[in-house]
Structure formats: C-alpha cells, structure tokens
PDB file of N, CA, C and O in Angstrom, chain B, residues numbered from 101:
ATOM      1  N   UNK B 101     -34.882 -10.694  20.124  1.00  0.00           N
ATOM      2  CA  UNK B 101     -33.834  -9.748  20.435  1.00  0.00           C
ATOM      3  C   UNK B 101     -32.485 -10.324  19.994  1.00  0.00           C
ATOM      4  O   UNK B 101     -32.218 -11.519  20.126  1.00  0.00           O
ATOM      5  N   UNK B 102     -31.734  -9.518  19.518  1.00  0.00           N
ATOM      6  CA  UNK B 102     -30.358 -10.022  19.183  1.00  0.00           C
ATOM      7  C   UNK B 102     -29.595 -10.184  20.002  1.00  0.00           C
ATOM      8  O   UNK B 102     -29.875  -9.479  20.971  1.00  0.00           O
ATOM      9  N   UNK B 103     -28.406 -10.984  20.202  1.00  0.00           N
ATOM     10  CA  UNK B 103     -27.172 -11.069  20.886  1.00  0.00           C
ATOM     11  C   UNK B 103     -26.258  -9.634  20.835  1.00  0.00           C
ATOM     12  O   UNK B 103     -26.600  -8.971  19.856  1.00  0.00           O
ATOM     13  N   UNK B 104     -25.377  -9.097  21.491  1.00  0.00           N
ATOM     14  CA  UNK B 104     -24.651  -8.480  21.336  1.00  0.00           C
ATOM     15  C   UNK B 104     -23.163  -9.499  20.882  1.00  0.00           C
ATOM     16  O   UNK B 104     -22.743 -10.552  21.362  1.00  0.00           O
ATOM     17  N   UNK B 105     -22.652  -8.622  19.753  1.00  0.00           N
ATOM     18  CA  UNK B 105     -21.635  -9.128  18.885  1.00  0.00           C
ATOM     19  C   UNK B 105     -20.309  -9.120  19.351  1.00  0.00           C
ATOM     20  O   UNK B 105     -19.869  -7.994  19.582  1.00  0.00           O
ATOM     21  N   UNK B 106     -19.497 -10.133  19.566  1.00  0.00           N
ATOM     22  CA  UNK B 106     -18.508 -10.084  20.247  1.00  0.00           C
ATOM     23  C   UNK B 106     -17.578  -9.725  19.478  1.00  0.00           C
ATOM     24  O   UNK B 106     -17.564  -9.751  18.247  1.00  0.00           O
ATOM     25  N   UNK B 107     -16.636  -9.319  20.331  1.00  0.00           N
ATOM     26  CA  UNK B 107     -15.547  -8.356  20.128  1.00  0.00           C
ATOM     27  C   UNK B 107     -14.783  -8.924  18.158  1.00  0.00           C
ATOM     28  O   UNK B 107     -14.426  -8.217  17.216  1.00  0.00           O
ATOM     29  N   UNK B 108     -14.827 -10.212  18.298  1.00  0.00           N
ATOM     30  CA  UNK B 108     -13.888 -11.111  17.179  1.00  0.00           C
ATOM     31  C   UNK B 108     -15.140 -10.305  16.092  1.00  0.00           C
ATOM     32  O   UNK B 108     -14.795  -9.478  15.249  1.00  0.00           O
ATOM     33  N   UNK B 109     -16.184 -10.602  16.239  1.00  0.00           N
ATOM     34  CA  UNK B 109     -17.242  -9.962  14.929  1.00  0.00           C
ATOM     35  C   UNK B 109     -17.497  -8.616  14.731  1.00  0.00           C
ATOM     36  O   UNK B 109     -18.080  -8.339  13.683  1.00  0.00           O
ATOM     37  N   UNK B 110     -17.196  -7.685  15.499  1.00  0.00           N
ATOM     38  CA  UNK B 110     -16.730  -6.280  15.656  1.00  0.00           C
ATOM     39  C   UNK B 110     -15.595  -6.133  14.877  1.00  0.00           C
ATOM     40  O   UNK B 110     -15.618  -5.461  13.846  1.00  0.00           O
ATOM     41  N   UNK B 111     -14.591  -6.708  15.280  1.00  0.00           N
ATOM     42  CA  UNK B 111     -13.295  -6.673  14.348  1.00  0.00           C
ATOM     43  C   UNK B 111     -13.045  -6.692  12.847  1.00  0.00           C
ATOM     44  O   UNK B 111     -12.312  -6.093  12.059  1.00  0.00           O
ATOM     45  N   UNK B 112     -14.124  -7.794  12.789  1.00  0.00           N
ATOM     46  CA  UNK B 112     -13.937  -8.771  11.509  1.00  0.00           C
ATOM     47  C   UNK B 112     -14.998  -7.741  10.527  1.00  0.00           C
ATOM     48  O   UNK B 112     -14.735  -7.360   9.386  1.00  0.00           O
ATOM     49  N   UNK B 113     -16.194  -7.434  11.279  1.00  0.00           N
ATOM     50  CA  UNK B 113     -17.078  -6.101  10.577  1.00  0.00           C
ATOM     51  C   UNK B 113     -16.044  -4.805  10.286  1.00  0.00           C
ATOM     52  O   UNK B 113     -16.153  -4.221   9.208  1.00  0.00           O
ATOM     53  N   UNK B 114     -14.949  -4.327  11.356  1.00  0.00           N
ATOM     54  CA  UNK B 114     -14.419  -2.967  10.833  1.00  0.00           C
ATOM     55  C   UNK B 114     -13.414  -3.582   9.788  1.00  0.00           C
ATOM     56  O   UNK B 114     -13.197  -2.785   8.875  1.00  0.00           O
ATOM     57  N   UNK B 115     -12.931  -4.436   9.700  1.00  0.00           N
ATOM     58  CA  UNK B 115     -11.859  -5.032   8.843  1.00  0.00           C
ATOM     59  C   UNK B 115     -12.793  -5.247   7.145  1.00  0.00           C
ATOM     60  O   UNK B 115     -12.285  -5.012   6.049  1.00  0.00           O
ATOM     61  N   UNK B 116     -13.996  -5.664   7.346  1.00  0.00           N
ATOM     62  CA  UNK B 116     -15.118  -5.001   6.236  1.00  0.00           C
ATOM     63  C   UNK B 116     -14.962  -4.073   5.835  1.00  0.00           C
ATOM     64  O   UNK B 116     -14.264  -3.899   4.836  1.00  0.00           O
ATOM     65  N   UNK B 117     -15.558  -3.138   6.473  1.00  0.00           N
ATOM     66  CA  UNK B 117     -15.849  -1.808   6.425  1.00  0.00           C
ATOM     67  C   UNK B 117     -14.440  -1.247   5.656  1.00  0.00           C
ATOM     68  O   UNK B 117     -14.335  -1.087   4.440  1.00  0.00           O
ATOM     69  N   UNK B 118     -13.472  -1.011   6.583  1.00  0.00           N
ATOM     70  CA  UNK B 118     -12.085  -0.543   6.088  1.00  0.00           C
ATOM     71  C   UNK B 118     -12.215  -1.145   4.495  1.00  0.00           C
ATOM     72  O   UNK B 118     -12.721  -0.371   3.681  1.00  0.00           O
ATOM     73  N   UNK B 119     -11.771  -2.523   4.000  1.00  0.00           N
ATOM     74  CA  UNK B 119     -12.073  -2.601   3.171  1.00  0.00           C
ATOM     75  C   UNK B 119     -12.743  -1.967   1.988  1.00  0.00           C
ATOM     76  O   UNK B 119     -12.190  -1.530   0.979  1.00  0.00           O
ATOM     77  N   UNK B 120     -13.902  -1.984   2.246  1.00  0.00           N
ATOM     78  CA  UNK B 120     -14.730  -1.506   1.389  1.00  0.00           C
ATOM     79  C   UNK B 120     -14.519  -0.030   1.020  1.00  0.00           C
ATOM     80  O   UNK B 120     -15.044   0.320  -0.038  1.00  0.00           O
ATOM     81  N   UNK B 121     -13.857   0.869   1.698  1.00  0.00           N
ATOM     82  CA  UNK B 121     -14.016   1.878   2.244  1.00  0.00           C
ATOM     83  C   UNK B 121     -12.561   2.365   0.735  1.00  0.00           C
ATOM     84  O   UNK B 121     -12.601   2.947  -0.349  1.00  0.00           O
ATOM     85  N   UNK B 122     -11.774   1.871   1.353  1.00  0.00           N
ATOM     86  CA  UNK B 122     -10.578   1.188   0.663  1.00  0.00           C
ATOM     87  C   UNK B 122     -10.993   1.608  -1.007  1.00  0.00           C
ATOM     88  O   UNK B 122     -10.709   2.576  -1.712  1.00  0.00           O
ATOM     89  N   UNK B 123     -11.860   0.277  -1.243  1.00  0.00           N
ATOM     90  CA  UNK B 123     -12.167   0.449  -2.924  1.00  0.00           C
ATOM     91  C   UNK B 123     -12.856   1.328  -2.980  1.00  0.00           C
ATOM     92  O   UNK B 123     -12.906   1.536  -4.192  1.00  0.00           O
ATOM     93  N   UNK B 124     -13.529   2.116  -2.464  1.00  0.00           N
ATOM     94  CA  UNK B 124     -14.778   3.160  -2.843  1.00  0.00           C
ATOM     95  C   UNK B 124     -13.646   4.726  -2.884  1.00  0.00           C
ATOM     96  O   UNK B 124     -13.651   5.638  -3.711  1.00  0.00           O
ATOM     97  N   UNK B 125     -13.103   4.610  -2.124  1.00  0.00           N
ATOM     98  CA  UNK B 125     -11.468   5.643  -1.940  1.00  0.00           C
ATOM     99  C   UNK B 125     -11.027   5.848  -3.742  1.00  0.00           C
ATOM    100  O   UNK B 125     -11.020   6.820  -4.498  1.00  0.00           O
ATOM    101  N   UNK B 126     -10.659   4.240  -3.916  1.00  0.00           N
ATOM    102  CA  UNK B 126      -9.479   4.483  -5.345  1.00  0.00           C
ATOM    103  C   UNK B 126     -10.887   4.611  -6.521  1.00  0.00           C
ATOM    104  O   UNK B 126     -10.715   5.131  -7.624  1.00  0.00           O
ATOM    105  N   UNK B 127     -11.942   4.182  -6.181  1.00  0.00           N
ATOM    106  CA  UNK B 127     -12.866   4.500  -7.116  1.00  0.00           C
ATOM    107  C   UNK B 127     -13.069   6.073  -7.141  1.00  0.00           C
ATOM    108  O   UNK B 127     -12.887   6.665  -8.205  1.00  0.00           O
ATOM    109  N   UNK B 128     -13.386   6.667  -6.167  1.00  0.00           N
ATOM    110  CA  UNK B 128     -13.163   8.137  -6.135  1.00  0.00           C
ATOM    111  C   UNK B 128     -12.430   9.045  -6.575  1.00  0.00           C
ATOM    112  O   UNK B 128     -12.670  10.135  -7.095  1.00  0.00           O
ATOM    113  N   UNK B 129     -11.123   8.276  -6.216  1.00  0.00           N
ATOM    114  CA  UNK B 129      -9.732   9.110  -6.949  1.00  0.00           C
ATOM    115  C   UNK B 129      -9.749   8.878  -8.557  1.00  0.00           C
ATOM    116  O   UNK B 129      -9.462   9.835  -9.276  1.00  0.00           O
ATOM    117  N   UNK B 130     -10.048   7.749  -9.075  1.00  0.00           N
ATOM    118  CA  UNK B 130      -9.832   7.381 -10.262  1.00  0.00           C
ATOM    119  C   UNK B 130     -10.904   8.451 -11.249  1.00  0.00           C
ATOM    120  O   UNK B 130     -10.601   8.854 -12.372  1.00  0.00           O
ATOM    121  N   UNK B 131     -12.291   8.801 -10.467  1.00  0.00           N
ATOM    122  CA  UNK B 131     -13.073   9.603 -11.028  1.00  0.00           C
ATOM    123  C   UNK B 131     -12.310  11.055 -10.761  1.00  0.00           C
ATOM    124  O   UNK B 131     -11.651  11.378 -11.749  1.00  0.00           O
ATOM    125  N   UNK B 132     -12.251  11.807  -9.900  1.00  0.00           N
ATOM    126  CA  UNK B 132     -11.451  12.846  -9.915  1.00  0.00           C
ATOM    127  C   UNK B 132     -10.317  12.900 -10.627  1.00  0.00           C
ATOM    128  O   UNK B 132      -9.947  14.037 -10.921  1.00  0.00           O
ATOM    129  N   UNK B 133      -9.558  11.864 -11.043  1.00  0.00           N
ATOM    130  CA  UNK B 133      -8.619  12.353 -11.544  1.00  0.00           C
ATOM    131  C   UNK B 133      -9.356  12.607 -13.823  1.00  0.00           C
ATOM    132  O   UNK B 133      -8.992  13.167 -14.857  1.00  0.00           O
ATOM    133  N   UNK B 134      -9.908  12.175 -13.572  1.00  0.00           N
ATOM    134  CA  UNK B 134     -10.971  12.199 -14.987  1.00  0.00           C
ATOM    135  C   UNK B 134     -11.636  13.317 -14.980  1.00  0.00           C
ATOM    136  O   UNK B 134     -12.028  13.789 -16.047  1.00  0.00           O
ATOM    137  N   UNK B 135     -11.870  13.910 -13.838  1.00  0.00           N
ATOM    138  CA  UNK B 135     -13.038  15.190 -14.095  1.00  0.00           C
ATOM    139  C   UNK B 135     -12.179  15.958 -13.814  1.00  0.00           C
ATOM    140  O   UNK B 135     -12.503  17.083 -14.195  1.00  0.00           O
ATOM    141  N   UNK B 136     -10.654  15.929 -13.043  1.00  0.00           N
ATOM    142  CA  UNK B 136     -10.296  16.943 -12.838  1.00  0.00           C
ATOM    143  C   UNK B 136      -8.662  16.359 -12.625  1.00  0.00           C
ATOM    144  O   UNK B 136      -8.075  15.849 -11.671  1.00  0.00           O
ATOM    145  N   UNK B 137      -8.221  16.761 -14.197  1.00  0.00           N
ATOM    146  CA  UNK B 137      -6.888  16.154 -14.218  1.00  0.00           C
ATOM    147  C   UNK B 137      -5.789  17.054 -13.892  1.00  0.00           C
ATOM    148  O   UNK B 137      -5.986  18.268 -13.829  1.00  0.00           O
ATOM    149  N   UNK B 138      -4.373  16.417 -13.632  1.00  0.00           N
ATOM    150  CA  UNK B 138      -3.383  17.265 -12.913  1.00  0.00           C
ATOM    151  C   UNK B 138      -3.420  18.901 -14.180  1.00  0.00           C
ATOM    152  O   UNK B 138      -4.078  19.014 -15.214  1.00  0.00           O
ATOM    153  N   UNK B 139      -2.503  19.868 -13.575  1.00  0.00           N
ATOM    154  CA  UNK B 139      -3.107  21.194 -14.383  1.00  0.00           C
ATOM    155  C   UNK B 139      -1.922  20.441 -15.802  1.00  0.00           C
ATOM    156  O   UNK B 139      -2.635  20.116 -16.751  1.00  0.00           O
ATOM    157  N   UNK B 140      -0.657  20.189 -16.038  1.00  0.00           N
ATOM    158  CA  UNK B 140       0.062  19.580 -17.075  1.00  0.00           C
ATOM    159  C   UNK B 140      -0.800  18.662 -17.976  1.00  0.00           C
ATOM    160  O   UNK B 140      -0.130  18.513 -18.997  1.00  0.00           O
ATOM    161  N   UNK B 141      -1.749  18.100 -18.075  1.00  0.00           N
ATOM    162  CA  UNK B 141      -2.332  17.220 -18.569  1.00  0.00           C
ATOM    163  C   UNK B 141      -3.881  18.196 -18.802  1.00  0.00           C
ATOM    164  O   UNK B 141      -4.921  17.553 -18.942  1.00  0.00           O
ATOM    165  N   UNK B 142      -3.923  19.342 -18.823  1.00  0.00           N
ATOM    166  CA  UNK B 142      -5.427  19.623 -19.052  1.00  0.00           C
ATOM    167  C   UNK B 142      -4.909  20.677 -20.051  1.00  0.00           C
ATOM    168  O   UNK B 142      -4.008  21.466 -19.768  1.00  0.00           O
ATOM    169  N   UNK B 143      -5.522  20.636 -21.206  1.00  0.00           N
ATOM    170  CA  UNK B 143      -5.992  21.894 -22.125  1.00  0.00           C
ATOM    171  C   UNK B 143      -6.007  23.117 -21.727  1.00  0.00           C
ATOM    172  O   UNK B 143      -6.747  23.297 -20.760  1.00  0.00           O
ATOM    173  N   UNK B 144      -5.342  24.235 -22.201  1.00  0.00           N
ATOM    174  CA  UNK B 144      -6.087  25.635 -21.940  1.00  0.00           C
ATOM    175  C   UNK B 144      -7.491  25.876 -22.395  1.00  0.00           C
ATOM    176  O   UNK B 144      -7.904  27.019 -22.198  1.00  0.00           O
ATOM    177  N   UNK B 145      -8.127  25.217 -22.838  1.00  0.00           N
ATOM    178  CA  UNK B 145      -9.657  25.500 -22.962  1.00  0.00           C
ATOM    179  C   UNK B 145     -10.342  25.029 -22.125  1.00  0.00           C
ATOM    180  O   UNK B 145     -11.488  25.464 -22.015  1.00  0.00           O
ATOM    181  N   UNK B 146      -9.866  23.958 -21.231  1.00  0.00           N
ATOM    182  CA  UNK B 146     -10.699  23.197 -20.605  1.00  0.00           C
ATOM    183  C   UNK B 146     -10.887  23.876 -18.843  1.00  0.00           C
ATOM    184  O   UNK B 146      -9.905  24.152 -18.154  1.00  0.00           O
ATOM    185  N   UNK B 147     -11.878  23.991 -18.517  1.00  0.00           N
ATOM    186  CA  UNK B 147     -11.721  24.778 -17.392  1.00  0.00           C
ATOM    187  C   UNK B 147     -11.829  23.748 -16.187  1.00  0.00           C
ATOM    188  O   UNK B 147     -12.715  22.918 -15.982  1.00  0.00           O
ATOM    189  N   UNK B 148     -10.266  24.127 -15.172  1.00  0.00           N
ATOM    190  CA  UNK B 148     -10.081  23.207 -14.324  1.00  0.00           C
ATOM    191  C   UNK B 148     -10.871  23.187 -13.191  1.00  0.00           C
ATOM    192  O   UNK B 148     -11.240  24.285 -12.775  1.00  0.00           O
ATOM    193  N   UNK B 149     -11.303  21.947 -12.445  1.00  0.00           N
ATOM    194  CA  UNK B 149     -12.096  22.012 -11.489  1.00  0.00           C
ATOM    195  C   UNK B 149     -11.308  21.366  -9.996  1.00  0.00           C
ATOM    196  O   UNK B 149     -11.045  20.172  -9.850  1.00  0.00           O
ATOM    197  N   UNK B 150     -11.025  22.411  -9.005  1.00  0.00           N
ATOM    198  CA  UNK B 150     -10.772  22.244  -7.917  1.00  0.00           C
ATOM    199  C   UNK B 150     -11.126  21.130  -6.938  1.00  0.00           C
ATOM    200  O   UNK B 150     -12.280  21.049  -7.359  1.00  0.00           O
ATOM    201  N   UNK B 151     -11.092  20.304  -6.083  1.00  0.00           N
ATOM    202  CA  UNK B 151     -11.737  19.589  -5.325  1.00  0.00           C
ATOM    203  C   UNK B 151     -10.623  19.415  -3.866  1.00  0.00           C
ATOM    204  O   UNK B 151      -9.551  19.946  -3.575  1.00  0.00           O
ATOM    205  N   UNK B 152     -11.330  18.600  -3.318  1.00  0.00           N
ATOM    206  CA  UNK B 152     -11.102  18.331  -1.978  1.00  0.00           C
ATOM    207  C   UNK B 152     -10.039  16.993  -1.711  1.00  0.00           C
ATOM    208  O   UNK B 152     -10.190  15.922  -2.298  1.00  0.00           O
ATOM    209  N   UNK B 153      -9.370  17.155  -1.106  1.00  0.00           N
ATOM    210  CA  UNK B 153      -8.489  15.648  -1.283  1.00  0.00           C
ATOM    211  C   UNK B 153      -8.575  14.771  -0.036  1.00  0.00           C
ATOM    212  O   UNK B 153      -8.006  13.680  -0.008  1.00  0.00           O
TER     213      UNK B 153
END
C-alpha cells in the first residue's frame, strides 16, 4: 500500500502539472495560429477556420 503524499509533494506535483500544461498551451496556440491564421494574414481563397480560445 502506498503512503499518502504530503502536502510539499502535492505542491511540487501541481507545480508539474501547471508546467507542463503551460507548454502543451503555447504548443496549441502555435498550431492554431497555422491552421487558422489572424483574418489580415489569410488569403481570400483560403477558407477561415473558427476555433475556441
């Protein structure tokens, strides 16, 4: 059976998490802004795609 994790390793796990969370964020944005660039920067042929922010 495991220990329950004290409070300092709780912390130090959300301070992970946040992290990670963090780069997976600007990785996201960096793809959206590629599939779906501001409307000044897109072609009239190119058909713009809406998303969620």
């Amino acid at each position: 059976m495991n220990p329950m994790p004290t409070v300092e390793e709780l912390l130090e796990r959300i301070r992970d998490l946040e992290a990670k969370n963090s780069e997976l964020q600007d990785k996201l944005d960096l793809i959206y802004s590629i599939v779906a660039p501001d409307d000044e920067d897109t072609p009239d042929d190119l058909v713009q795609i809406n998303g969620v922010n």
